[in-house]
C-alpha positions, -999 to +999 in steps of 0.1 A: +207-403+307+191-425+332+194-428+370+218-461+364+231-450+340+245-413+356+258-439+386+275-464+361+293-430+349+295-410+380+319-444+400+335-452+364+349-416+351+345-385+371+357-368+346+334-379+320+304-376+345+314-339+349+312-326+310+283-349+305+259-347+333+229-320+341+221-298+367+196-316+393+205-348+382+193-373+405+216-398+424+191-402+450+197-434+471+228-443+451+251-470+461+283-449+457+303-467+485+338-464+488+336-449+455+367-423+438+344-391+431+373-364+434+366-338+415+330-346+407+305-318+400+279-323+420+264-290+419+225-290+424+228-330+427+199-350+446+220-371+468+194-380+495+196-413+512+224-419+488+255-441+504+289-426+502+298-447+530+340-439+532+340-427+491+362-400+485+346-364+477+377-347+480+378-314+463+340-318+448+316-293+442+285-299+463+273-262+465+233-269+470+234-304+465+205-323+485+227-344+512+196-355+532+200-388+551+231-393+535+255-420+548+289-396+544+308-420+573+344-424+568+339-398+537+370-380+527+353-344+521+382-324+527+384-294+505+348-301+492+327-271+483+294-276+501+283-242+498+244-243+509+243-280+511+214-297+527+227-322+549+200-329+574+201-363+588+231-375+570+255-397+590+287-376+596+306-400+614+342-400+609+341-382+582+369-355+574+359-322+569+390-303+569+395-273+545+355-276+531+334-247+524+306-250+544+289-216+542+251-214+548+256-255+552+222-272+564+231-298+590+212-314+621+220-312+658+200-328+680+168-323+660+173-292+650+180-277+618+213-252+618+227-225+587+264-225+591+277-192+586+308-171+596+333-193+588+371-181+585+404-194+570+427-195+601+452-219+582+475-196+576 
């Protein structure tokens, strides 16, 4: 399946996307903006540069996916798995968080590359 192709299917039907697609597939600089993509598999998924500009990830699996200059602003992540993600450089702004895994998460502070570890569920 090609790049397009994954993308067409991917913003079309997630659920399709997720019996169909491979491991590593790249979605590198994909326009996925504003885009429904809860429940998506996105396990191992190049997603660097990619624009998810206010798309909802709620409840996907992005354990090691490549986040890398991502544009995740306004992204409804909540209850996403992002499990060793690499998310270096990728815009956070405004985007919602709550109830992710984020364990041994890559992100960038101030130039500086940080593992998030240690996390807790105080929720109850």
């Amino acid at each position: 399946m090609t790049k397009d192709e994954l993308i067409m299917l991917l913003s079309k039907d997630v659920r399709r996307f997720n019996h169909e697609r491979s491991f590593h597939c790249n979605l590198a600089c994909a326009m996925l903006r504003g885009t429904n993509l809860r429940g998506a598999d996105l396990r191992w998924a190049d997603l660097r540069e990619a624009d998810l500009y206010g798309a909802s990830l709620e409840e996907a699996n992005l354990q090691k996916a490549d986040l890398r200059g991502a544009d995740l602003r306004e992204a409804n992540l909540r209850g996403a798995d992002l499990e060793e993600a690499r998310l270096e450089n990728a815009l956070l702004y405004k985007a919602s968080l709550c109830d992710a895994h984020l364990e041994r998460a890559r992100i960038s502070y101030r130039g500086r590359t940080i593992t998030l570890s240690g996390f807790d569920d105080y929720s109850s």
